[in-house]
Backbone as XML, in Angstrom:
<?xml version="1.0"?>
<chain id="A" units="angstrom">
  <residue number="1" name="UNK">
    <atom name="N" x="-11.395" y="-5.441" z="-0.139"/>
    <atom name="CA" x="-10.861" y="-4.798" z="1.047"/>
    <atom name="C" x="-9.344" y="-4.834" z="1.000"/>
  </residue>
  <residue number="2" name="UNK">
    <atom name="N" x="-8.998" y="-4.169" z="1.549"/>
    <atom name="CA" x="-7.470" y="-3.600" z="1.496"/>
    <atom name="C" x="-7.030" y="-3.610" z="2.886"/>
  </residue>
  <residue number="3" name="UNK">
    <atom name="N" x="-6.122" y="-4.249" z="3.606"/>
    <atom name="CA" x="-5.881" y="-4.345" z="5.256"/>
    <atom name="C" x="-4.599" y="-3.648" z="5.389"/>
  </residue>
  <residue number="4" name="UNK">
    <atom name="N" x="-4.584" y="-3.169" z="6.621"/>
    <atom name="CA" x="-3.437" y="-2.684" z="6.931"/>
    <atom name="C" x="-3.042" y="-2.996" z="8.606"/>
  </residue>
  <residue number="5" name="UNK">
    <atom name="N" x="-1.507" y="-3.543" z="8.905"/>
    <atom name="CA" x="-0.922" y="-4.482" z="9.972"/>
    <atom name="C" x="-1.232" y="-2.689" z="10.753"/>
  </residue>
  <residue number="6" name="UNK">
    <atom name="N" x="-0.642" y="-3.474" z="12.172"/>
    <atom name="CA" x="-0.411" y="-2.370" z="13.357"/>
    <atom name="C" x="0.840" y="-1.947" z="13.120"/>
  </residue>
  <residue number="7" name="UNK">
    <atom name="N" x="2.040" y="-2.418" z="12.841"/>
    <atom name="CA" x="2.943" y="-1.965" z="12.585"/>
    <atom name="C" x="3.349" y="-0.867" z="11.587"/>
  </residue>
  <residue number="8" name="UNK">
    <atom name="N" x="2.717" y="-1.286" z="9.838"/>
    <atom name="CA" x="1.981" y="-0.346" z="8.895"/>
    <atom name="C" x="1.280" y="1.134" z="9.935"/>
  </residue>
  <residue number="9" name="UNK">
    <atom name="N" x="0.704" y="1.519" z="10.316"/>
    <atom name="CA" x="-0.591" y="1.805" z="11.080"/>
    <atom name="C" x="0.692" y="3.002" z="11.911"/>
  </residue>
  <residue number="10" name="UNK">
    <atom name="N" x="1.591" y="2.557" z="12.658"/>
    <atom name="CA" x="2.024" y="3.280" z="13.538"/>
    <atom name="C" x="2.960" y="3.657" z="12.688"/>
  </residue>
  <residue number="11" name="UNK">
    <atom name="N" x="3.716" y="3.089" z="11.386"/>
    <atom name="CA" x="4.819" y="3.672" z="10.964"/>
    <atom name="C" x="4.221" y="4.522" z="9.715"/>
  </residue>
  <residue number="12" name="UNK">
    <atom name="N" x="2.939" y="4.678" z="9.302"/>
    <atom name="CA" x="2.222" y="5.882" z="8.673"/>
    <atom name="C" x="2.065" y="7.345" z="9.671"/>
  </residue>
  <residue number="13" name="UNK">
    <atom name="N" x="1.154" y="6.879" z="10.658"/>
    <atom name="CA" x="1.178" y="7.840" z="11.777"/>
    <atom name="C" x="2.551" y="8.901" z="11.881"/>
  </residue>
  <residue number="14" name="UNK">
    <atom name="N" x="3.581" y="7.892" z="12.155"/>
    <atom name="CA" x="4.346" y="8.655" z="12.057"/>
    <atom name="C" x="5.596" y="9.779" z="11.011"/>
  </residue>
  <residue number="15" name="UNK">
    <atom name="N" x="5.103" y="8.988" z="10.015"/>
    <atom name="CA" x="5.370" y="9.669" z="8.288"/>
    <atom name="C" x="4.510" y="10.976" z="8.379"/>
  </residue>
  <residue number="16" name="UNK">
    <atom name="N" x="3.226" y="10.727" z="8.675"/>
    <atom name="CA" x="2.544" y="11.604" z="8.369"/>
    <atom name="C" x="2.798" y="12.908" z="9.339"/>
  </residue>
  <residue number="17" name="UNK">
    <atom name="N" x="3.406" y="12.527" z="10.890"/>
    <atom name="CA" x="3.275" y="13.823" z="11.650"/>
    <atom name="C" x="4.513" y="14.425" z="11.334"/>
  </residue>
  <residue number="18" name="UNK">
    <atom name="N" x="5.858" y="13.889" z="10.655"/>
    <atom name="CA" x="6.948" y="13.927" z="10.631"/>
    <atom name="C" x="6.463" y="15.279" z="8.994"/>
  </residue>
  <residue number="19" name="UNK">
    <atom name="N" x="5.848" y="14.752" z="8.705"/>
    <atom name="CA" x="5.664" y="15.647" z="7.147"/>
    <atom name="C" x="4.717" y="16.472" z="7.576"/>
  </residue>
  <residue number="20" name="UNK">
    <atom name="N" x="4.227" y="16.916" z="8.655"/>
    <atom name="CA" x="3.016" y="18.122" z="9.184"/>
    <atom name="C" x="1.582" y="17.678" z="8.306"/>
  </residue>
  <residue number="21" name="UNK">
    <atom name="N" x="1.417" y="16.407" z="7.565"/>
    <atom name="CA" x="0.443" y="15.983" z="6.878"/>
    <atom name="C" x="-0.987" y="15.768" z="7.962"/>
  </residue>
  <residue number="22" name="UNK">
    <atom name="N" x="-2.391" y="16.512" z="7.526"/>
    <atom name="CA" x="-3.492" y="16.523" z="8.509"/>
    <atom name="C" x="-4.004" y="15.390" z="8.153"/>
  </residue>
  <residue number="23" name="UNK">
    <atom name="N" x="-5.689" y="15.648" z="9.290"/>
    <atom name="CA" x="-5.941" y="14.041" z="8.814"/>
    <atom name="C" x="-7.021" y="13.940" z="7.788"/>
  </residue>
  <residue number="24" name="UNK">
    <atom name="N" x="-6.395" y="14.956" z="6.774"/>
    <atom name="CA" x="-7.066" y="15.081" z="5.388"/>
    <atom name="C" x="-6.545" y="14.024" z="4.192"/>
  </residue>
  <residue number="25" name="UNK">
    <atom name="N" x="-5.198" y="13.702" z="4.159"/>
    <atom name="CA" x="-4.569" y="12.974" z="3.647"/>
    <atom name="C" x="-4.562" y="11.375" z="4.305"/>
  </residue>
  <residue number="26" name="UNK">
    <atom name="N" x="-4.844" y="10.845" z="3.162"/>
    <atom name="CA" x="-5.054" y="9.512" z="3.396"/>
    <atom name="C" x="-3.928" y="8.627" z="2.096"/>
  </residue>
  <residue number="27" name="UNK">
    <atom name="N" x="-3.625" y="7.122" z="2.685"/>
    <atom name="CA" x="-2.879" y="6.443" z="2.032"/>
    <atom name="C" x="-3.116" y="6.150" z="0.400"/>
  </residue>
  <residue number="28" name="UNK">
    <atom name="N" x="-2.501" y="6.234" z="-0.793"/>
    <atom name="CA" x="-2.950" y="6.133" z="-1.499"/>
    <atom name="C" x="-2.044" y="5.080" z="-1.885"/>
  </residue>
  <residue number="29" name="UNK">
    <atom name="N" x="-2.825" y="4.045" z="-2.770"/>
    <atom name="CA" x="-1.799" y="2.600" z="-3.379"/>
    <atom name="C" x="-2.342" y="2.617" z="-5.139"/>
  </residue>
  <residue number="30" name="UNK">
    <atom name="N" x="-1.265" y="2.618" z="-5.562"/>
    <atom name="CA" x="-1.581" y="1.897" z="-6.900"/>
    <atom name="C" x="-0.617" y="0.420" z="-7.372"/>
  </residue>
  <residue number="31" name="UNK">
    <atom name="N" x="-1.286" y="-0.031" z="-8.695"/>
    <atom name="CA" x="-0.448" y="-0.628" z="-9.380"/>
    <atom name="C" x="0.025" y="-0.462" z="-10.571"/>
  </residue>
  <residue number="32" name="UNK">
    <atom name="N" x="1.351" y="-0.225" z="-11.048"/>
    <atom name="CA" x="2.075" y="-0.056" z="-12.253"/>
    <atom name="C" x="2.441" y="-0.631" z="-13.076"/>
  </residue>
  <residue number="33" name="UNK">
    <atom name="N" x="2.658" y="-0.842" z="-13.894"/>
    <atom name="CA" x="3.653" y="-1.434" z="-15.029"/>
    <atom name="C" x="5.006" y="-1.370" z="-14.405"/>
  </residue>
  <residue number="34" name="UNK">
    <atom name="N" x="5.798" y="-2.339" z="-14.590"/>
    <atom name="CA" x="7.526" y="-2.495" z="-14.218"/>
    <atom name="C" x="7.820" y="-3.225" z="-12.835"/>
  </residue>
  <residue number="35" name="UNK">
    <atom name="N" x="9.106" y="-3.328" z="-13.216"/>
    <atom name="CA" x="9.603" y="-4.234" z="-11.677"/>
    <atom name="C" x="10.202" y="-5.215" z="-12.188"/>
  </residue>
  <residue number="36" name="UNK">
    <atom name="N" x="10.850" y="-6.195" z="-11.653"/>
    <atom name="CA" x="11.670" y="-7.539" z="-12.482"/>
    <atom name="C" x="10.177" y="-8.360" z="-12.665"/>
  </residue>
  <residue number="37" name="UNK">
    <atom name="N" x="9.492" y="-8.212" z="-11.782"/>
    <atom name="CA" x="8.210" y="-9.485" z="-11.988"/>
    <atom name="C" x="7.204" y="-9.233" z="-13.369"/>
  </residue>
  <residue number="38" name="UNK">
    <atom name="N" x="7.110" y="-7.569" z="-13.700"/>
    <atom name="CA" x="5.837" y="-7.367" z="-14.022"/>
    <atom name="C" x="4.963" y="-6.027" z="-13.783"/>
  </residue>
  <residue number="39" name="UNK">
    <atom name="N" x="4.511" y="-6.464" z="-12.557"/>
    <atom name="CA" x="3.920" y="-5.200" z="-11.757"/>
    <atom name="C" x="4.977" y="-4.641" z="-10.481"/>
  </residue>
  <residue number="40" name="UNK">
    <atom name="N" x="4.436" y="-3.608" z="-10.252"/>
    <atom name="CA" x="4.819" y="-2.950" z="-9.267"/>
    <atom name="C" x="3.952" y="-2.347" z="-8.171"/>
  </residue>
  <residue number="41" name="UNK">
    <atom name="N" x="4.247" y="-1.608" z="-6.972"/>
    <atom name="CA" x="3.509" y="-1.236" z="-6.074"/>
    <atom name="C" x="3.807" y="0.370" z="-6.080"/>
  </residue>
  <residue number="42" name="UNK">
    <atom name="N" x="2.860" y="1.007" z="-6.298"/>
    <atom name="CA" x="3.106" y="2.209" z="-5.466"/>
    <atom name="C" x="2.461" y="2.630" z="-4.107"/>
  </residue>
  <residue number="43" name="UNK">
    <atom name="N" x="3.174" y="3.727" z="-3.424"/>
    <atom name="CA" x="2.286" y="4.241" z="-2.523"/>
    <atom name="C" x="2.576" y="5.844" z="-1.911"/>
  </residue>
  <residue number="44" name="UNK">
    <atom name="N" x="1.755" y="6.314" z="-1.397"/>
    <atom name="CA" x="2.223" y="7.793" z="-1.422"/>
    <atom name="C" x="0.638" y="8.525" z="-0.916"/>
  </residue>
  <residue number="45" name="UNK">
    <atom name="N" x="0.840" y="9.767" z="-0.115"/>
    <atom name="CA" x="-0.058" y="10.264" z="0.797"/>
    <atom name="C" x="-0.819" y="10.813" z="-0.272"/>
  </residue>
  <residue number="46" name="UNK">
    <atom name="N" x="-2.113" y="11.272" z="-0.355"/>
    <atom name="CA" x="-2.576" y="12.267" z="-1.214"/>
    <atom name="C" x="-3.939" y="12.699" z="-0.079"/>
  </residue>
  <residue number="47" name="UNK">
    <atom name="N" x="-4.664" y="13.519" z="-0.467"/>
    <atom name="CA" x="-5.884" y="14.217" z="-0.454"/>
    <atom name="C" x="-6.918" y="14.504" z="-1.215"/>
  </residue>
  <residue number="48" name="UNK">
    <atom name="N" x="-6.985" y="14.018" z="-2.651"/>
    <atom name="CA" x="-8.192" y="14.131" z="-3.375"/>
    <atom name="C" x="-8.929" y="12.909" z="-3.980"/>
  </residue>
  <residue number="49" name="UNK">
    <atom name="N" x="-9.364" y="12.593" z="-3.878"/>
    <atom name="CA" x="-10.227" y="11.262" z="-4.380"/>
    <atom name="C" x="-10.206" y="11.809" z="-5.929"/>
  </residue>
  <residue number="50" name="UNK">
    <atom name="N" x="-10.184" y="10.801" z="-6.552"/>
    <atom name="CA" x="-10.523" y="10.510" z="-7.897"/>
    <atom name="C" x="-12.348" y="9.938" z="-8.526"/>
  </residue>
  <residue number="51" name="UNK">
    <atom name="N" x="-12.615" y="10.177" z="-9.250"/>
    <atom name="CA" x="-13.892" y="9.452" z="-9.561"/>
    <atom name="C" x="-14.120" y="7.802" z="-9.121"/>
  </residue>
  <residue number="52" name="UNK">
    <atom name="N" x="-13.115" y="7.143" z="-9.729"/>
    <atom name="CA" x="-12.796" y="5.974" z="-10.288"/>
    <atom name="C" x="-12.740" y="5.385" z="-8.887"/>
  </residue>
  <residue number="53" name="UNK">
    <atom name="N" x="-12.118" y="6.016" z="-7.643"/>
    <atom name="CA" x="-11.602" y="5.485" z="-6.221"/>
    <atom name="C" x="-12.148" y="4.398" z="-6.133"/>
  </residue>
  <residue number="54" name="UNK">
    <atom name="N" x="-11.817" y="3.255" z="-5.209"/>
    <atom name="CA" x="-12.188" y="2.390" z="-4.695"/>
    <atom name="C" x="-11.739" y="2.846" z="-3.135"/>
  </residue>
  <residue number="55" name="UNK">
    <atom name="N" x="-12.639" y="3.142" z="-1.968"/>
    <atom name="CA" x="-12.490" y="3.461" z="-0.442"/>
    <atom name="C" x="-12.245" y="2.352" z="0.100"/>
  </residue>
  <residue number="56" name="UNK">
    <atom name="N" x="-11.211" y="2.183" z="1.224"/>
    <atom name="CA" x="-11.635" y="1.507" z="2.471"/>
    <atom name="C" x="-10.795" y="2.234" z="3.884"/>
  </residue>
  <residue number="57" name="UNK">
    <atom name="N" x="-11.230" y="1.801" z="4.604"/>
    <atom name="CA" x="-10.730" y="1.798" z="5.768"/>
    <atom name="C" x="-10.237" y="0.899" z="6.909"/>
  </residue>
  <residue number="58" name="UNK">
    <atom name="N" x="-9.464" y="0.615" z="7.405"/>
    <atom name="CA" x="-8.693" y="-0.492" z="8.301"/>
    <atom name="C" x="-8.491" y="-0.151" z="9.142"/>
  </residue>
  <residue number="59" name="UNK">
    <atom name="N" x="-7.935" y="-0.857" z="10.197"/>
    <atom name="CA" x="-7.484" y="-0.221" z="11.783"/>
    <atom name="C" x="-6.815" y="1.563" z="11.717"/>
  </residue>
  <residue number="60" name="UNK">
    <atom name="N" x="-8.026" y="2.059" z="11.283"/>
    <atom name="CA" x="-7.862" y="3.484" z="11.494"/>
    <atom name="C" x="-7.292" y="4.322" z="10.391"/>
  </residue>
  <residue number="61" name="UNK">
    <atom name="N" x="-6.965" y="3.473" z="9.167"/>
    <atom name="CA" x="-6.178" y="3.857" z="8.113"/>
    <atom name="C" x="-6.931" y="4.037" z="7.568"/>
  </residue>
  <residue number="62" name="UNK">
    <atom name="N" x="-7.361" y="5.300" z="6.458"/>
    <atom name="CA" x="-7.997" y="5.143" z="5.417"/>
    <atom name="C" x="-6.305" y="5.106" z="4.002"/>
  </residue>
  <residue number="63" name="UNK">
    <atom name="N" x="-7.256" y="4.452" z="3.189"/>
    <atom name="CA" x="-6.630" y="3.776" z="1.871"/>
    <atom name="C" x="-7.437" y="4.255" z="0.606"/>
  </residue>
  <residue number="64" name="UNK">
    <atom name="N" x="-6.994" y="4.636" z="-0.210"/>
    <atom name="CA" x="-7.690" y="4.929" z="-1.413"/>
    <atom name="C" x="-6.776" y="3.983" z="-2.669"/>
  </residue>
  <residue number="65" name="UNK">
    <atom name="N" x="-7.503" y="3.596" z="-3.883"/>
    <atom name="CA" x="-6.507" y="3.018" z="-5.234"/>
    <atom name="C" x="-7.698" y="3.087" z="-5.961"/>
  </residue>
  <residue number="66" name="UNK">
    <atom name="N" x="-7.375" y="3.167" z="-7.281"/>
    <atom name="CA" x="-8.098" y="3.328" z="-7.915"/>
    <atom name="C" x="-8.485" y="1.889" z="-8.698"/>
  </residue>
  <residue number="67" name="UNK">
    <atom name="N" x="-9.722" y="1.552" z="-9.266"/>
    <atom name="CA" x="-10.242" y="0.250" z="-9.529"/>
    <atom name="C" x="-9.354" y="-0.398" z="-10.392"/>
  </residue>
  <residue number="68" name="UNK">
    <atom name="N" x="-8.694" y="-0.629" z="-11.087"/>
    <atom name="CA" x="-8.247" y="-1.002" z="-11.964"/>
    <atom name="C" x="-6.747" y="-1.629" z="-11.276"/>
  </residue>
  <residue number="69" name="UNK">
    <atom name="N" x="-6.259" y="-0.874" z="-10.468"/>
    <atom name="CA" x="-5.289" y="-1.624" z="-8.976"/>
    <atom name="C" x="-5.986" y="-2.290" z="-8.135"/>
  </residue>
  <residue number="70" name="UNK">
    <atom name="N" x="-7.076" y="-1.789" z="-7.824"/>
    <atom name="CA" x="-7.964" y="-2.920" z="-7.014"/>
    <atom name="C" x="-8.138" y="-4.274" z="-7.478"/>
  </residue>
  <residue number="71" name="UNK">
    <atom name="N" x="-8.299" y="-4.664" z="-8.834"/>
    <atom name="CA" x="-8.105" y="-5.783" z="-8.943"/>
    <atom name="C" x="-7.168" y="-6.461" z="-8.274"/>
  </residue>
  <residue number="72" name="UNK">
    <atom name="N" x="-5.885" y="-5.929" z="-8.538"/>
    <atom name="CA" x="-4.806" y="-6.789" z="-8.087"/>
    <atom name="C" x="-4.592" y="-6.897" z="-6.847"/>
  </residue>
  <residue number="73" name="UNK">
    <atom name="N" x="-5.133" y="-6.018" z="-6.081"/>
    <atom name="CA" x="-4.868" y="-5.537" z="-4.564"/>
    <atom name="C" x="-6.070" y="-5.886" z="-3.488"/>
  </residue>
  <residue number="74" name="UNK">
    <atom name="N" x="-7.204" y="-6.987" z="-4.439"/>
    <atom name="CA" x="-7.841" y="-7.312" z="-3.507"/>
    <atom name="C" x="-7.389" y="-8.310" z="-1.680"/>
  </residue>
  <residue number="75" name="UNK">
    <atom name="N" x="-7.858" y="-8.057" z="-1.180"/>
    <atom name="CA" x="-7.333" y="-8.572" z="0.179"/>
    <atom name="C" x="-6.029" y="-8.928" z="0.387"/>
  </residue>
  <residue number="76" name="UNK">
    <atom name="N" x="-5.653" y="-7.520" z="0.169"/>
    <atom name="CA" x="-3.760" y="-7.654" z="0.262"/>
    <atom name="C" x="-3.713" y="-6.996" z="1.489"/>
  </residue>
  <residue number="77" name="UNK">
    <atom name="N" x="-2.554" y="-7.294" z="2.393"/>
    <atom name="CA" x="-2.691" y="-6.519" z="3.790"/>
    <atom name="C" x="-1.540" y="-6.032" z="3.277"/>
  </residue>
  <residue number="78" name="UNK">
    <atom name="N" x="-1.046" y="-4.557" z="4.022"/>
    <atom name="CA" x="0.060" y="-3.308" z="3.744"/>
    <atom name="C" x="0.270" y="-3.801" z="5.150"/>
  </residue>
  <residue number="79" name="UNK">
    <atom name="N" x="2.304" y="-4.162" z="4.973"/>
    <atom name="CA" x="2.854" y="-4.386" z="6.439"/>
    <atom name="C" x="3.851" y="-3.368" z="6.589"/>
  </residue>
  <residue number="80" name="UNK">
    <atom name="N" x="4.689" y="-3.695" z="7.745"/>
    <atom name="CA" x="5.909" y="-2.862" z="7.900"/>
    <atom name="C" x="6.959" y="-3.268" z="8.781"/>
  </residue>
  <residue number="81" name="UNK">
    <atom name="N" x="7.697" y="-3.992" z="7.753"/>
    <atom name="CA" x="9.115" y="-4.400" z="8.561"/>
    <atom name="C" x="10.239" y="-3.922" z="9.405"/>
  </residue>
  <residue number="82" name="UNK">
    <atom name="N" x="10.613" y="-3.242" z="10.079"/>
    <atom name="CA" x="12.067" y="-2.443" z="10.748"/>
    <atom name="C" x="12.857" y="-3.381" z="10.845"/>
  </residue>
  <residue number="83" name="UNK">
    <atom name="N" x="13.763" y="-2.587" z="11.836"/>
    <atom name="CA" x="15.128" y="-3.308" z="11.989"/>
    <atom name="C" x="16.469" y="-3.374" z="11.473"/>
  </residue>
  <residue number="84" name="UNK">
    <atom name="N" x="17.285" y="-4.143" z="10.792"/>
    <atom name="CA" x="18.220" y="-4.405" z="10.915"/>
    <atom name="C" x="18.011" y="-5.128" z="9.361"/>
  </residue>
  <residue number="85" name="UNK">
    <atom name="N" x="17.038" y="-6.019" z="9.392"/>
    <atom name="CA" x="17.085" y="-6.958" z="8.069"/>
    <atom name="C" x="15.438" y="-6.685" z="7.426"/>
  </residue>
  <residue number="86" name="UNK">
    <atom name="N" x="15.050" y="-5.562" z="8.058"/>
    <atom name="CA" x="13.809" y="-4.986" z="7.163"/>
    <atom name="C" x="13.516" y="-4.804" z="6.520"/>
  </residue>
  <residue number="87" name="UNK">
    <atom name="N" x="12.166" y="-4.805" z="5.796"/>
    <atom name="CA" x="12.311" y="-4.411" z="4.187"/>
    <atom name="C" x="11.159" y="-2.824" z="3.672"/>
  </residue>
  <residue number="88" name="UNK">
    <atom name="N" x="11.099" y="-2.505" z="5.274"/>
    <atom name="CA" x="10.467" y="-1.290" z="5.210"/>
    <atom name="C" x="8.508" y="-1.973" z="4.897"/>
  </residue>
  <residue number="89" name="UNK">
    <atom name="N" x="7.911" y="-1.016" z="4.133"/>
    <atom name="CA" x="6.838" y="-1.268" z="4.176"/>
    <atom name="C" x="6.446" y="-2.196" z="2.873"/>
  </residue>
  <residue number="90" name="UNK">
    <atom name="N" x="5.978" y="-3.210" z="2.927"/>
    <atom name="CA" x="5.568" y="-4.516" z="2.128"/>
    <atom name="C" x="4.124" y="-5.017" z="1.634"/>
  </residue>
  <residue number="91" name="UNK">
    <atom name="N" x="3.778" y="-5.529" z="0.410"/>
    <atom name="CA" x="2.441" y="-5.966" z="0.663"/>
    <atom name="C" x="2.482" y="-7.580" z="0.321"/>
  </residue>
  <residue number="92" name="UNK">
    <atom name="N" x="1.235" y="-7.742" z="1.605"/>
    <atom name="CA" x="1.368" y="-9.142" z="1.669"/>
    <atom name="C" x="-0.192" y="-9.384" z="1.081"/>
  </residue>
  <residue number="93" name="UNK">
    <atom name="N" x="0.274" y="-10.140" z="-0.711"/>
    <atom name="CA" x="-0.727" y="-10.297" z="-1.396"/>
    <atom name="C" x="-0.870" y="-11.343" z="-1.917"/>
  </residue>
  <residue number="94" name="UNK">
    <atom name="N" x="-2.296" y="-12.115" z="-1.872"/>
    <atom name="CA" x="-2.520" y="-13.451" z="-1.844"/>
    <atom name="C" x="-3.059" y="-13.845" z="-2.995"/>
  </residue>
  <residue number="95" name="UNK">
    <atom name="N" x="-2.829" y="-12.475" z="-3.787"/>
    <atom name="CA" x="-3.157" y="-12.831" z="-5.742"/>
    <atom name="C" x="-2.261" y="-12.908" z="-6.732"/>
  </residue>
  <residue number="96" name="UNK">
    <atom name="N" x="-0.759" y="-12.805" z="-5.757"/>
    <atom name="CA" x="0.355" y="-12.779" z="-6.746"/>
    <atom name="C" x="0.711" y="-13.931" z="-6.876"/>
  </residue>
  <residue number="97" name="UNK">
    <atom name="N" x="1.105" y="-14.477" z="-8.131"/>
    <atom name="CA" x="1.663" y="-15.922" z="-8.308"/>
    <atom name="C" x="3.058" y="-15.881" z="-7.963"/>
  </residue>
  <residue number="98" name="UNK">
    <atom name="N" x="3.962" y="-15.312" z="-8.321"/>
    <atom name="CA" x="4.626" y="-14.709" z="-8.172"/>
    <atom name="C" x="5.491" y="-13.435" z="-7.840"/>
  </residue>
  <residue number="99" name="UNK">
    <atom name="N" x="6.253" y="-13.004" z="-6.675"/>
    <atom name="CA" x="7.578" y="-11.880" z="-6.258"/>
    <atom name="C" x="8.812" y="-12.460" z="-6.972"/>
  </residue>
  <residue number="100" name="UNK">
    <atom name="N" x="9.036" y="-10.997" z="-7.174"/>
    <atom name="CA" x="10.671" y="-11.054" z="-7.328"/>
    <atom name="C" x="11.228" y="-11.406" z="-5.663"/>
  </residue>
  <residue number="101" name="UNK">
    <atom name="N" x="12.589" y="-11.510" z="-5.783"/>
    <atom name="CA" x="13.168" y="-11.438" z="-4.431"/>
    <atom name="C" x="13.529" y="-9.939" z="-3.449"/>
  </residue>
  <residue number="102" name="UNK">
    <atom name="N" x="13.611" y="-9.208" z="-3.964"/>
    <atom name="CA" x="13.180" y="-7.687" z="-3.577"/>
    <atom name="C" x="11.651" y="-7.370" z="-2.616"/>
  </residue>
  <residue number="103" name="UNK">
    <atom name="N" x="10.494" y="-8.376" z="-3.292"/>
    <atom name="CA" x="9.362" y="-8.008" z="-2.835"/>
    <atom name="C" x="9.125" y="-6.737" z="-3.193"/>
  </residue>
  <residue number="104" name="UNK">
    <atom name="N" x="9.280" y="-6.073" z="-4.276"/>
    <atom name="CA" x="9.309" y="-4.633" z="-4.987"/>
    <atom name="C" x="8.168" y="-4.928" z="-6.201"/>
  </residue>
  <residue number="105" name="UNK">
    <atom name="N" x="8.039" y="-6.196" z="-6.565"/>
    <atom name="CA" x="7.347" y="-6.559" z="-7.510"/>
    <atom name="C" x="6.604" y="-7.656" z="-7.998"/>
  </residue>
  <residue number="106" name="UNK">
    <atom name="N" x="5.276" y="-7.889" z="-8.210"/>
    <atom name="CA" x="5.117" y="-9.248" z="-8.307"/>
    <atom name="C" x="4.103" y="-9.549" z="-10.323"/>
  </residue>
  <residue number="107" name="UNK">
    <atom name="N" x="3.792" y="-10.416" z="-9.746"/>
    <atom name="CA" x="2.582" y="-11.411" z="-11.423"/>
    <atom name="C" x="1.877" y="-11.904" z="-10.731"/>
  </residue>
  <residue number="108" name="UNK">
    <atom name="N" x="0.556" y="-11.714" z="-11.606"/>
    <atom name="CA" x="-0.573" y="-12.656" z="-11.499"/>
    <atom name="C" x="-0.171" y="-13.745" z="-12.496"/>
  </residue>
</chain>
């Protein structure tokens, strides 16, 4: 499972109405190669499922990644910082041994 905060939740909502995006498009996350740690995070709206998908859904969010990020992204919650000393949207993941100090990147 893949979680996503209320804060996450309202600051998608509003990405998405800001970009005229319907509620065909859903969150998509992967994981990459690179970053100071190792891995990296992506994320970005899409609309087509892949074979491979791994689904979930959270406080109203649907999330798609494909299995092979799912490993790494098991029971990671997607947050979202504002403000002043924010770091925008973050994942808070309880399989990384390690972040860089960025939080842009982490290791198993």
């Amino acid at each position: 499972m893949i979680f996503v905060s209320d804060a996450a939740k309202k600051q998608l909502e509003q990405i998405r109405q800001q970009e005229g995006l319907g509620e065909e498009y859903f969150v998509r996350v992967s994981v990459t190669s690179g970053g100071c740690s190792g891995l990296s995070y992506k994320m970005d709206f899409d609309n087509e499922e892949q074979e491979d998908d791994q689904v979930f859904e959270d406080n109203g969010v649907k999330i798609v990644t494909d299995l092979k990020s799912f490993l790494y992204l098991f029971n990671t919650t997607l947050d979202f910082s504002g403000g002043l000393n924010g770091k925008g949207f973050y994942f808070d993941n309880p399989n990384a041994a390690r972040t860089c100090g960025c939080g842009e990147s982490f290791a198993v």
